[in-house]
N, C-alpha and C positions, 0 to 999 in steps of 0.2 A: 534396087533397095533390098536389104536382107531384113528378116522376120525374126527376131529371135527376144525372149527376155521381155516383151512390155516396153519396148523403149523403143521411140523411132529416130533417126536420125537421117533427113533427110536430104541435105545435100551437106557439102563442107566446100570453105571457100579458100583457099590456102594464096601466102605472099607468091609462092612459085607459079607463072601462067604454064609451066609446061605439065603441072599434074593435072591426071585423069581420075574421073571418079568412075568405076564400074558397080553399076547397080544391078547387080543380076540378083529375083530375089530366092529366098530359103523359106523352108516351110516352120511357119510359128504353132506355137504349141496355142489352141485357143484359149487354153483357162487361165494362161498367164499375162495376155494381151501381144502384143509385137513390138519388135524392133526394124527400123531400115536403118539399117546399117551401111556407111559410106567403105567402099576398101577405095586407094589411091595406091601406084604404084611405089612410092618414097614411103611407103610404113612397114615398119617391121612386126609391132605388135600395135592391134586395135581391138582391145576387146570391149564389149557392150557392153555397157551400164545394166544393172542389175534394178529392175522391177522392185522396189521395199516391199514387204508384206504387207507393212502395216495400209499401204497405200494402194495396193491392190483392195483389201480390205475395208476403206472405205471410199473406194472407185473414185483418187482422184488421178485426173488427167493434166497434160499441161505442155507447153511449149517455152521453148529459150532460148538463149543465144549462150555458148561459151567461148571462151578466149585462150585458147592453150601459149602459154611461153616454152619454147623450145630451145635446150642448152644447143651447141654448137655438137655436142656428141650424141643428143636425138631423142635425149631425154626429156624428159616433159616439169619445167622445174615450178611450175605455180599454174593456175587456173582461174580463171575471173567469170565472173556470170554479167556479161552484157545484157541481158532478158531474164528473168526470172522465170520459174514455171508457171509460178502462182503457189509455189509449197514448197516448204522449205527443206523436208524430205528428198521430194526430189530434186531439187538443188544438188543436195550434198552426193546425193547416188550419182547423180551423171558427174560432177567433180571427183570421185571418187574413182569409177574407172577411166577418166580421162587422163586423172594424173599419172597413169599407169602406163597409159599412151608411149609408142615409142619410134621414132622415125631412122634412117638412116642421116648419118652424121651429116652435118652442113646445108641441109636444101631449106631449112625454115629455120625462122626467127620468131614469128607466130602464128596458129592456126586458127582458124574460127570454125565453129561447128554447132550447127544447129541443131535441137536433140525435141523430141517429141514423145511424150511416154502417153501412150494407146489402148485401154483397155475393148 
């Protein structure tokens, strides 16, 4: 798991059985909270969800499930929240860099990823 940002994201469960999730972690910054961060070898860009201020600010926490759709070219074309965090903040933060998400072409149709924001 990686530490980074206030955001945890603890495992991912992807359509493909042959991807690997490597959790080796990084060192978080404390006053921002953490992230565990999933890497898999079929991605090209995963970057973490970004901690809101405001949410830091008044220390909420939370967990959920999202649902990435993935174009046939690796891009990430819509996002669904199967679990809610409990705020609707961080809803839209982990949707937000998730859509950004970017695989190599062809190995997913969709990804599921569980996200945990951690102060």
């Amino acid at each position: 798991m990686q530490k980074i940002f206030g955001v945890a994201l603890t495992a991912i469960f992807m359509i493909d059985p042959a991807t690997r999730v490597d959790s080796r972690p990084q060192k978080a910054d404390p006053a921002t909270g953490r992230v565990d961060y999933p890497k898999f070898e079929y991605a090209i860009d995963v970057a973490p969800p970004k901690y809101p201020l405001r949410a830091r600010f008044y220390r909420w926490e939370g967990s959920g499930v999202f649902l990435l759709y993935v174009r046939p070219d690796g891009t990430v074309s819509a996002v669904g929240v199967l679990e809610s965090t409990g705020h609707k903040e961080l809803d839209i933060a982990g949707a937000s860099a998730f859509i950004k998400w970017r695989f190599h072409p062809g190995h997913f149709l969709r990804v599921r990823v569980p996200l945990r924001f951690i102060l």
